[in-house]
C-alpha positions as protocol buffer text, in pm:
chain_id: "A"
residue {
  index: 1
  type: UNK
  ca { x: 8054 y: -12537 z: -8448 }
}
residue {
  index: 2
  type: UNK
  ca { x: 7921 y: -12401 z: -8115 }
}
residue {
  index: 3
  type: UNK
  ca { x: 7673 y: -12157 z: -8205 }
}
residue {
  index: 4
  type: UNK
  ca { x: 7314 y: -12151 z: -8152 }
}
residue {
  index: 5
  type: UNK
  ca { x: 7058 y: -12347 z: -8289 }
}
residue {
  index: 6
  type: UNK
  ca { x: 6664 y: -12221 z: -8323 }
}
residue {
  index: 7
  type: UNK
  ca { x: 6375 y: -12411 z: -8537 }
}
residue {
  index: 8
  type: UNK
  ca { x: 6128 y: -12132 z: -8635 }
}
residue {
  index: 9
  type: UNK
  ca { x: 5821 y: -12300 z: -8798 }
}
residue {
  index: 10
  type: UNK
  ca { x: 5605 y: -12109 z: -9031 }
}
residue {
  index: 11
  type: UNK
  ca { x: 5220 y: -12273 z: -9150 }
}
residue {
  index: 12
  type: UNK
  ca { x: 5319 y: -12257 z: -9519 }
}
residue {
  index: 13
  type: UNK
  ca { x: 5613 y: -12249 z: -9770 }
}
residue {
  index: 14
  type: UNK
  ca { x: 5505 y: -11947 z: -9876 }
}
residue {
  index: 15
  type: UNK
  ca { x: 5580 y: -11810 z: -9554 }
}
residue {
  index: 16
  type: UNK
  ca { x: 5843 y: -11945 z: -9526 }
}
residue {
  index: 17
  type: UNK
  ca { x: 5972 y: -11750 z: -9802 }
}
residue {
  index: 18
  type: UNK
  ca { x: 5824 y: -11448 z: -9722 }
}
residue {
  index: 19
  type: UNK
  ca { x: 6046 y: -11430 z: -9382 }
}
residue {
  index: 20
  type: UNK
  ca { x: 6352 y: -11560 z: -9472 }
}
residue {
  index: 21
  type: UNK
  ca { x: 6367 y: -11278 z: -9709 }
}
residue {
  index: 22
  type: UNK
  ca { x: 6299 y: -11007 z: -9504 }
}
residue {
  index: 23
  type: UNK
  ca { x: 6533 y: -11193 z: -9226 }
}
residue {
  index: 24
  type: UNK
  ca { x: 6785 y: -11224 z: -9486 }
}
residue {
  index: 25
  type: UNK
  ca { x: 6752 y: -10849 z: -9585 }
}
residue {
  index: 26
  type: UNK
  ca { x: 6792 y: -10735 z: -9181 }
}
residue {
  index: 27
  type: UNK
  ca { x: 7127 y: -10982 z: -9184 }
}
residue {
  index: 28
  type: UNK
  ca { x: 7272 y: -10838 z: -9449 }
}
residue {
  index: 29
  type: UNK
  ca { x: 7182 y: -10461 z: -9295 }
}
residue {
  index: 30
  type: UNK
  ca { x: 7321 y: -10574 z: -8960 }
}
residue {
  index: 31
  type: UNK
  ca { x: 7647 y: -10673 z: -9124 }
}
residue {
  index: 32
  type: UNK
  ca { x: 7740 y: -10436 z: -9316 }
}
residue {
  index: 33
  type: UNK
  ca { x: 7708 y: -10167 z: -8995 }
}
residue {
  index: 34
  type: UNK
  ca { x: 8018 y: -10370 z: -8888 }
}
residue {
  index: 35
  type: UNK
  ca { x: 8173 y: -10503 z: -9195 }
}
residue {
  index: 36
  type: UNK
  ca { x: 8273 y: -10387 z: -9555 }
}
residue {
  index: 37
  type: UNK
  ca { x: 8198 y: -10687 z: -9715 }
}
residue {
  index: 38
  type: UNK
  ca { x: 7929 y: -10901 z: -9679 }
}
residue {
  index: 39
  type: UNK
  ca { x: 7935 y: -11278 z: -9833 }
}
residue {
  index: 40
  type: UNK
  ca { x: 7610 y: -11464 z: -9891 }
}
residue {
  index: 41
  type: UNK
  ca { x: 7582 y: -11813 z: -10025 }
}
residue {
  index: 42
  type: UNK
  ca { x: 7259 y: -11868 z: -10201 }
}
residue {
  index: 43
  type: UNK
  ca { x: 7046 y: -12197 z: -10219 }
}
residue {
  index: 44
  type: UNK
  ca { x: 6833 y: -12330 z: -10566 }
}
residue {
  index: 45
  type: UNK
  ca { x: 6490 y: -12543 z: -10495 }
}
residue {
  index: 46
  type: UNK
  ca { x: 6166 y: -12397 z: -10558 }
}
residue {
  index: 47
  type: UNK
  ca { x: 6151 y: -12281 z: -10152 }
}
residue {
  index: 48
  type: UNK
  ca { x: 6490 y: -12057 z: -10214 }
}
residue {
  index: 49
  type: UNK
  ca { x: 6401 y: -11894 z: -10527 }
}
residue {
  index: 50
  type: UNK
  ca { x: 6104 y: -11820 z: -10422 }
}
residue {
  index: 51
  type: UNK
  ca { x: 6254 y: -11643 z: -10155 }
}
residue {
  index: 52
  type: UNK
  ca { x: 6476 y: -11442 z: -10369 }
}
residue {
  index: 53
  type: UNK
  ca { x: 6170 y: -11305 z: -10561 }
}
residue {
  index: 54
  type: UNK
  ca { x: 6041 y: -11199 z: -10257 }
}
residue {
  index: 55
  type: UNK
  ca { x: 6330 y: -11027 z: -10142 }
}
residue {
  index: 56
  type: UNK
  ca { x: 6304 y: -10865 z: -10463 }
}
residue {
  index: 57
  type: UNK
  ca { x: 5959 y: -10720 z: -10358 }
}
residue {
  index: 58
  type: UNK
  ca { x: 6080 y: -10643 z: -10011 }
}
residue {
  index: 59
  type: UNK
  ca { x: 6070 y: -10256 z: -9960 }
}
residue {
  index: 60
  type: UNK
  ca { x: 6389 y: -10376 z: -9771 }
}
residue {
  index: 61
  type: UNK
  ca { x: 6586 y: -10418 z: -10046 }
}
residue {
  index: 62
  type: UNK
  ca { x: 6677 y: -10038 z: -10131 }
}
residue {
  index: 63
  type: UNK
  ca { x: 6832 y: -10030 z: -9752 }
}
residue {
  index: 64
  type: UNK
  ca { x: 7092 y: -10199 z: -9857 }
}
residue {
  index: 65
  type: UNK
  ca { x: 7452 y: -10126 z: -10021 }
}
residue {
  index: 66
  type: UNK
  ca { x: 7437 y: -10399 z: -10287 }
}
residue {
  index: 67
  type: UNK
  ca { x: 7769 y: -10281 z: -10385 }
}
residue {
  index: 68
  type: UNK
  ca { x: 7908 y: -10444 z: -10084 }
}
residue {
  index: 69
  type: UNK
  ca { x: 7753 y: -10812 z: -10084 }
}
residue {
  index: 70
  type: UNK
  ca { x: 7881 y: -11107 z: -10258 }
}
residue {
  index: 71
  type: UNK
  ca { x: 7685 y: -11312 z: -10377 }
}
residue {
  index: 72
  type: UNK
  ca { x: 7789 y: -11714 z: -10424 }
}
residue {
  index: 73
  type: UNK
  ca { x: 7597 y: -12071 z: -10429 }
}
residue {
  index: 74
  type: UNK
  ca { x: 7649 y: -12391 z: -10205 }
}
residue {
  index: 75
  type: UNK
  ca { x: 7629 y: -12609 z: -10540 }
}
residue {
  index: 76
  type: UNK
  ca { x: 7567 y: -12587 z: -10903 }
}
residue {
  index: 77
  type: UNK
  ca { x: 7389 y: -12837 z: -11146 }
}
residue {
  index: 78
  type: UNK
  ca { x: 7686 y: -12888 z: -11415 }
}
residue {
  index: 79
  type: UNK
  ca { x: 7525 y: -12791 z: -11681 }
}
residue {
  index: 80
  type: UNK
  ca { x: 7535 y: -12527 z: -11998 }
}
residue {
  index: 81
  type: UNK
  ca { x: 7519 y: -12176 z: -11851 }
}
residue {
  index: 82
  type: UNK
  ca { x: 7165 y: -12122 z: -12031 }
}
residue {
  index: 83
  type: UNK
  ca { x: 6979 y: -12444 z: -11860 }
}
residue {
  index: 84
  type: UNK
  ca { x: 6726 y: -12427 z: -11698 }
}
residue {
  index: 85
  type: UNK
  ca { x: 6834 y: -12636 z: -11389 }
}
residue {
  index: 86
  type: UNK
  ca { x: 7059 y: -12414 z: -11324 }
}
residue {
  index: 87
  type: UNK
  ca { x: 7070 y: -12228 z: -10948 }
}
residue {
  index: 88
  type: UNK
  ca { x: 7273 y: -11932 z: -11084 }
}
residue {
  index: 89
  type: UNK
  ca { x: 6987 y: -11890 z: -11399 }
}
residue {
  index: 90
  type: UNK
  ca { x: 6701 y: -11885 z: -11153 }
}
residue {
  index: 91
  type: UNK
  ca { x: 6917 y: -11692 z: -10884 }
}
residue {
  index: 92
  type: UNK
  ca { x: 6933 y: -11419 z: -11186 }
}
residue {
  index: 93
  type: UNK
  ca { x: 6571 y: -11418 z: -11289 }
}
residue {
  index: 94
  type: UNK
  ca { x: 6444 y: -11404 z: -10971 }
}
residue {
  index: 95
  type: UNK
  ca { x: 6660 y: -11130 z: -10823 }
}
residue {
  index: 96
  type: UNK
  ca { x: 7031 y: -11060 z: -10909 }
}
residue {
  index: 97
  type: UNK
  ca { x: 6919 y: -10951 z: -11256 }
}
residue {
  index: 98
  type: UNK
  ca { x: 6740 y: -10626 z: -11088 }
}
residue {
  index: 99
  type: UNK
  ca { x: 6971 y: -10578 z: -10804 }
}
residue {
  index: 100
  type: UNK
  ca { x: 7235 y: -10287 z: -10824 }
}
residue {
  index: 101
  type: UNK
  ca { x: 7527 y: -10481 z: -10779 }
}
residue {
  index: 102
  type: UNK
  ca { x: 7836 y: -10509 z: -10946 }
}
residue {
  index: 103
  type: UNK
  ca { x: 7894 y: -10830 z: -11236 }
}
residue {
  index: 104
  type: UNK
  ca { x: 8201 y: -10906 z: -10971 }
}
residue {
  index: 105
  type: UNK
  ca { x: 8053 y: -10955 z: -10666 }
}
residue {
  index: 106
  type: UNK
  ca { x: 7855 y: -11269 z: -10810 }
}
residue {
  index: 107
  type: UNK
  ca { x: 8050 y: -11552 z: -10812 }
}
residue {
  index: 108
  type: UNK
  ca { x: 7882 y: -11842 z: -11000 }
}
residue {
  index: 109
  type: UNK
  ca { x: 7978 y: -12206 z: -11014 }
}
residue {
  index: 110
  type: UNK
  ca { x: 8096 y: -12292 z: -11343 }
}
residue {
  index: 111
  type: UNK
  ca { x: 7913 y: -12366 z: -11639 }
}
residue {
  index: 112
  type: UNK
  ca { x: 7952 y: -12688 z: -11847 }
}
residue {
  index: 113
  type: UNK
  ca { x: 7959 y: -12469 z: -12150 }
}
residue {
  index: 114
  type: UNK
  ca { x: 8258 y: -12186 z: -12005 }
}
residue {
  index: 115
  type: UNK
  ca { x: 8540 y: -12494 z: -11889 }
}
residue {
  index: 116
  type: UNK
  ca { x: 8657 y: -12811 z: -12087 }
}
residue {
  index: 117
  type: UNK
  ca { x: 8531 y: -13051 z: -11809 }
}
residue {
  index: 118
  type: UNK
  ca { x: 8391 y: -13079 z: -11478 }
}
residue {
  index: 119
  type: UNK
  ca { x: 8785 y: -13115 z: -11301 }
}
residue {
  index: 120
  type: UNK
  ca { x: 8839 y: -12776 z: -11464 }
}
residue {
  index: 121
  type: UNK
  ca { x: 8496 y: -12644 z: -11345 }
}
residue {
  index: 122
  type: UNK
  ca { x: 8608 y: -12752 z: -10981 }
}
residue {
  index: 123
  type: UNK
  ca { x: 8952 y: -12605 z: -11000 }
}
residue {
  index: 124
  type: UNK
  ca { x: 8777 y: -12281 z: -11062 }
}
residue {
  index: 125
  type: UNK
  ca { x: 8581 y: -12296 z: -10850 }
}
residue {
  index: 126
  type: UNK
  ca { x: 8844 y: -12347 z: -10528 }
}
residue {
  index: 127
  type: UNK
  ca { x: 9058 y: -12032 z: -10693 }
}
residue {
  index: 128
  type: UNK
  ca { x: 8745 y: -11839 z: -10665 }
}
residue {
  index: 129
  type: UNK
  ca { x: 8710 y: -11922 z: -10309 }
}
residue {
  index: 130
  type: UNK
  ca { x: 9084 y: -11923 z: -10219 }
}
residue {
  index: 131
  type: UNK
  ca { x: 9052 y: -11533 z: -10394 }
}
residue {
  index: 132
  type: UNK
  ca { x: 8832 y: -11404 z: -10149 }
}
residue {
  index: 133
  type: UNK
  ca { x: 8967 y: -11595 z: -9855 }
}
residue {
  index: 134
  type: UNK
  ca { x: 9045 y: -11333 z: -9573 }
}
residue {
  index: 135
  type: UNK
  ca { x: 9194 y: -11382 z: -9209 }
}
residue {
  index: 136
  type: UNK
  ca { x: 9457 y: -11640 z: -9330 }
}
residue {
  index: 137
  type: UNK
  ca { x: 9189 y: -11899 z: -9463 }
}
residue {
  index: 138
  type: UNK
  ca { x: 9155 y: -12077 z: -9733 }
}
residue {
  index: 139
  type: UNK
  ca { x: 8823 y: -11958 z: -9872 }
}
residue {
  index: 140
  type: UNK
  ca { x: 8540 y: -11678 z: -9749 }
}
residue {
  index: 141
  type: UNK
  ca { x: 8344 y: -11682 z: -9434 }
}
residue {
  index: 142
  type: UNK
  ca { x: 7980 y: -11680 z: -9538 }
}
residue {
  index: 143
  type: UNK
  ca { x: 7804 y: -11429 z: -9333 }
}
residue {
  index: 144
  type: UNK
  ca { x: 7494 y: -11611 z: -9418 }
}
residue {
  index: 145
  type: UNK
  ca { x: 7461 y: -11979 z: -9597 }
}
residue {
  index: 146
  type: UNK
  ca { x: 7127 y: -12054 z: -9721 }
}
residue {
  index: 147
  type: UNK
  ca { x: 7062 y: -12468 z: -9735 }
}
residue {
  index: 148
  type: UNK
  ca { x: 6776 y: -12626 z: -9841 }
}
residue {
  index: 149
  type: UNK
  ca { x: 6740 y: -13067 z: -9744 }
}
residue {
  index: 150
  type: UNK
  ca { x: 6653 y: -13289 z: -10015 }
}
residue {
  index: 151
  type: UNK
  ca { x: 6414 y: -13591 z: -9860 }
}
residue {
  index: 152
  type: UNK
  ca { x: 6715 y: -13809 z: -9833 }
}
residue {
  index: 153
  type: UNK
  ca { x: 6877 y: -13543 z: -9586 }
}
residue {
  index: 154
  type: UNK
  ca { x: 7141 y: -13428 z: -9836 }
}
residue {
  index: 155
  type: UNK
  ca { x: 7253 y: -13070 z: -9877 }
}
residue {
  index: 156
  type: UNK
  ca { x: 7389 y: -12859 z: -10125 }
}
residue {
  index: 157
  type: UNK
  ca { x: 7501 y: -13187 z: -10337 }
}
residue {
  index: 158
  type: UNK
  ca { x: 7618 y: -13343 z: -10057 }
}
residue {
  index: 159
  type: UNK
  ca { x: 7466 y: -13674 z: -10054 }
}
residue {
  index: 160
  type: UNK
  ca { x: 7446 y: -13930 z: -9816 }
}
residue {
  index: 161
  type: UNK
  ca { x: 7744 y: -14247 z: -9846 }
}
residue {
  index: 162
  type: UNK
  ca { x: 7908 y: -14020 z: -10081 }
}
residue {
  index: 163
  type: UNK
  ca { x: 8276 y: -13985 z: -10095 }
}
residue {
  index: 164
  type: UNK
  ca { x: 8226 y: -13625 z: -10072 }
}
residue {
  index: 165
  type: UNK
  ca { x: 8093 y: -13559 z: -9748 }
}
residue {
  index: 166
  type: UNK
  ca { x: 8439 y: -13699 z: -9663 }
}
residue {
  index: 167
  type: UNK
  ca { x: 8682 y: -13398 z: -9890 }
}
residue {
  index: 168
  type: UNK
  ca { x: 8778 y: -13166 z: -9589 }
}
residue {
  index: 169
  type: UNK
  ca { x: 9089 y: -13030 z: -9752 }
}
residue {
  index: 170
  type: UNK
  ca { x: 8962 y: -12820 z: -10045 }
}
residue {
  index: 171
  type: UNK
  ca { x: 8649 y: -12598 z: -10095 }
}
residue {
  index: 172
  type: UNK
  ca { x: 8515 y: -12738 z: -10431 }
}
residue {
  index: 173
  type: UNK
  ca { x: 8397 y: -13085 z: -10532 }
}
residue {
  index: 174
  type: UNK
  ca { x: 8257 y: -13285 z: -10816 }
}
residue {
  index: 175
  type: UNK
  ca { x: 7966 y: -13516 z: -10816 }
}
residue {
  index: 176
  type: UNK
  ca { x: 7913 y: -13763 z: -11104 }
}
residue {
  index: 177
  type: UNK
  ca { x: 7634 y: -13981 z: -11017 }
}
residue {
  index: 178
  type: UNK
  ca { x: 7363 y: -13742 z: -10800 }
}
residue {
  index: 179
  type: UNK
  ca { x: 7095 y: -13960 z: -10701 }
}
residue {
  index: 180
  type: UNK
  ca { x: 6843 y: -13647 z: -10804 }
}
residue {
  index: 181
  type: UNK
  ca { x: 6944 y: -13517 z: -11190 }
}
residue {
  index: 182
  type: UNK
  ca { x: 7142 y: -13375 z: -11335 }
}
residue {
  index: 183
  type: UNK
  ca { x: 7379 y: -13629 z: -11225 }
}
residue {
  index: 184
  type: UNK
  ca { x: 7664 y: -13378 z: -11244 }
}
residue {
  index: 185
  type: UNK
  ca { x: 7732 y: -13151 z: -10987 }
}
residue {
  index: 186
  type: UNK
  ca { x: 7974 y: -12884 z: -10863 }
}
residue {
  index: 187
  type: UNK
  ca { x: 7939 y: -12839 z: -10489 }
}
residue {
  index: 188
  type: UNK
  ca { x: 8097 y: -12641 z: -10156 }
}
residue {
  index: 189
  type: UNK
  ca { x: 8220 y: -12857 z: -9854 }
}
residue {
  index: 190
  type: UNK
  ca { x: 8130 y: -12937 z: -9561 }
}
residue {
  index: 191
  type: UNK
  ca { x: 8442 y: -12736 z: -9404 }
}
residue {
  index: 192
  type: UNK
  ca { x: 8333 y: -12407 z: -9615 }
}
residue {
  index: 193
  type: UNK
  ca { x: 8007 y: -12452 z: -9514 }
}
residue {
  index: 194
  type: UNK
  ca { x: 8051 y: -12516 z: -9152 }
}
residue {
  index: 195
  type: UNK
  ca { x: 8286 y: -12187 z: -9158 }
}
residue {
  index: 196
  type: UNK
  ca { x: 7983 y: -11967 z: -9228 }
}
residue {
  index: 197
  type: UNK
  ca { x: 7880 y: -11763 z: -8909 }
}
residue {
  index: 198
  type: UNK
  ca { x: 7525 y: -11849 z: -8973 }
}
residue {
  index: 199
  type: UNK
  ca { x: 7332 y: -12111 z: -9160 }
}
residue {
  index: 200
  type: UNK
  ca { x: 6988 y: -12123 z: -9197 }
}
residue {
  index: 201
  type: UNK
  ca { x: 6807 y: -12467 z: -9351 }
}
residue {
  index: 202
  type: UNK
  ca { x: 6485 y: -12359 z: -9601 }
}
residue {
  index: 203
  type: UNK
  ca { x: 6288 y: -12652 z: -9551 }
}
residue {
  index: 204
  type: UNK
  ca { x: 5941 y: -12729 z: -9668 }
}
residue {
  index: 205
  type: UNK
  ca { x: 5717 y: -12968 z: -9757 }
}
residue {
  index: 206
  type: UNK
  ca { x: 5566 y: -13289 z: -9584 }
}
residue {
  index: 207
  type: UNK
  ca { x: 5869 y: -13541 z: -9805 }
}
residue {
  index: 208
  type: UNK
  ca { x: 6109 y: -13363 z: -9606 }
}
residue {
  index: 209
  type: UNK
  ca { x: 6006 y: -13433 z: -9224 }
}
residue {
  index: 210
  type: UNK
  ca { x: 6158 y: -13789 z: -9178 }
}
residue {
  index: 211
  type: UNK
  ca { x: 6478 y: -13604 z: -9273 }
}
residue {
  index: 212
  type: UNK
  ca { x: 6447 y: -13286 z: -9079 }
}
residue {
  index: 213
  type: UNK
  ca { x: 6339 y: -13490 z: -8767 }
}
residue {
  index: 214
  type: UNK
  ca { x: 6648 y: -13677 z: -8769 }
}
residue {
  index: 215
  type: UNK
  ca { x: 6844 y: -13427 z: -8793 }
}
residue {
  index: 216
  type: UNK
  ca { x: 6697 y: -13209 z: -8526 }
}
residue {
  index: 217
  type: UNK
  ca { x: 6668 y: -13525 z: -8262 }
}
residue {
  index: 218
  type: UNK
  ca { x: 7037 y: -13597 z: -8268 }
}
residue {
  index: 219
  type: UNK
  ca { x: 7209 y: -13904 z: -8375 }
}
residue {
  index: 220
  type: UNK
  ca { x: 7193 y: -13872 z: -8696 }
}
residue {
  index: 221
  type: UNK
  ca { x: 7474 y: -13887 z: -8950 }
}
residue {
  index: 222
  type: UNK
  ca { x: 7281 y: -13776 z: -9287 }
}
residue {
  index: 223
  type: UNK
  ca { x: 7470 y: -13483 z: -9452 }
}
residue {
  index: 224
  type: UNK
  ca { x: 7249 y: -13171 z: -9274 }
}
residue {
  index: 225
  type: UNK
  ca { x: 7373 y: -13333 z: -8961 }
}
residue {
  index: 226
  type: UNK
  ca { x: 7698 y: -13198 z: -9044 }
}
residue {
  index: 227
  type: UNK
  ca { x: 7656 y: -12873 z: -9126 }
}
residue {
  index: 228
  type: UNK
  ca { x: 7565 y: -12559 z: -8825 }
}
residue {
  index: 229
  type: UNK
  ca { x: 7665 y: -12238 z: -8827 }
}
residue {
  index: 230
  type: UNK
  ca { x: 7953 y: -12085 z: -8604 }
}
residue {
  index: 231
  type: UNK
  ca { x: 7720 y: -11840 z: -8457 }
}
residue {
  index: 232
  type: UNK
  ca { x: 7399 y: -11929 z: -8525 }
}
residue {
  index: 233
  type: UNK
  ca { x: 7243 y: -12236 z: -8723 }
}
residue {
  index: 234
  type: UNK
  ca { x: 6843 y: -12149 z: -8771 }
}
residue {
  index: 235
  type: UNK
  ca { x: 6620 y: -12407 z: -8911 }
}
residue {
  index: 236
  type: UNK
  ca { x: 6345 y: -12234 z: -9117 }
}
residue {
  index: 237
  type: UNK
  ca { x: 6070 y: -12487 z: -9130 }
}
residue {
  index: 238
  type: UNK
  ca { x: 5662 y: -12506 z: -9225 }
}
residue {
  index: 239
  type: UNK
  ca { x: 5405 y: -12659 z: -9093 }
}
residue {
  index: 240
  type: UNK
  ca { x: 5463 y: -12983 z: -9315 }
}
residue {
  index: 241
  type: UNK
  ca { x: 5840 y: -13064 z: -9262 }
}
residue {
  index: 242
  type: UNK
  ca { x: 5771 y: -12958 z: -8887 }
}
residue {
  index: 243
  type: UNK
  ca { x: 5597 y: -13278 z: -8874 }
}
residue {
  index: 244
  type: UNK
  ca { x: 5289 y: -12989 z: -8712 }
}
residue {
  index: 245
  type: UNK
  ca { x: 4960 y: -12963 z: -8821 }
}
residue {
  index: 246
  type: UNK
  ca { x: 4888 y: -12681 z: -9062 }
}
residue {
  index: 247
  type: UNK
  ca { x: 4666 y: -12376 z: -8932 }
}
């Protein structure tokens, strides 16, 4: 985890939005010039959907061979495939629904409903990984990892003190008791995550400043401390979890 770090801080969430999707849209055109496939793992929370409606609206969109790009989550609410709370439901309205890309290049997190129990739901989850896994590894490399950081400085649902944050042998874990509901969760770990070439943290809002400053000042052992990207690690920030005045 040596690559580069960069805050960017925009005045608004909305912004914030706006150009992560078009700087998502120019990452994914930039890899595919030198790569086949290109592997994307998504984020939920009102700041990332949002952004993948306005990727949606981006004249960008059309530039790029949808055929090629995967499509996957950092974590899943563990819950029937038709709630509400779910990231891949949003993900779908938002975006995927209207994209031109094929059903198997979107690789969801399981559904409560479509496995007898959350174990199973995790063991599918690691074959899914372990499927695409290239260069000897043991899942993917994200090309680009969207994050967003709860208040509490937890990502994905990867919570501080949980035993979690310690699983560095597999890609897939459960959560039972989420301090923020659903309480059940199916989540990526930190070594998947860390493997991505670049992450970006979509961060917004004035709750989530305490969190982002600690992270970003060093020291700190919260759950986004953990995480950077092997290339590049880009915090995508407004005004309000910037700690800045807005404009």
């Amino acid at each position: 985890m040596t690559g580069e770090r960069a805050v960017i801080v925009h005045p608004d969430a909305d912004t914030v939005a706006t150009a992560t999707a078009a700087r998502l849209l120019l990452a994914i055109l930039d890899a595919q010039a030198v790569r086949p496939a290109v592997h994307v793992a998504l984020t939920g929370g009102t700041v990332g959907t949002k952004t993948l409606a306005e990727i949606a609206r981006s004249e960008l969109v059309g530039a790029v061979d949808w055929t090629g790009v995967h499509l996957w989550w950092g974590d899943e609410r563990f819950v029937p495939r038709d709630d509400d709370d779910r990231n891949e439901k949003q993900a779908r309205a938002a975006l995927i629904d209207a994209l031109p890309i094929p059903a198997e290049n979107v690789h969801p997190l399981a559904a409560s409903d479509e496995v007898d129990d959350l174990e199973a739901g995790i063991a599918r989850a690691r074959a899914e990984l372990a499927s695409w896994a290239h260069d000897g590894g043991e899942w993917p490399v994200f090309d680009v990892t969207l994050l967003g950081v709860g208040p509490d400085g937890h990502v994905a649902s990867l919570f501080p003190g949980k035993e979690s944050l310690q699983v560095l042998d597999v890609g897939a874990v459960g959560e039972t008791d989420s301090p923020k509901p659903p309480p059940v969760r199916v989540s990526l770990t930190l070594p998947v995550l860390n493997a991505s070439r670049q992450v970006w943290f979509v961060v917004a809002g004035a709750d989530k400043r305490d969190a982002v400053e600690a992270v970003l000042h060093g020291g700190s052992d919260l759950p986004a401390a953990r995480v950077s990207g092997q290339d590049v690690t880009l915090w995508l920030l407004d005004a309000a979890a910037a700690g800045q005045p807005s404009s």
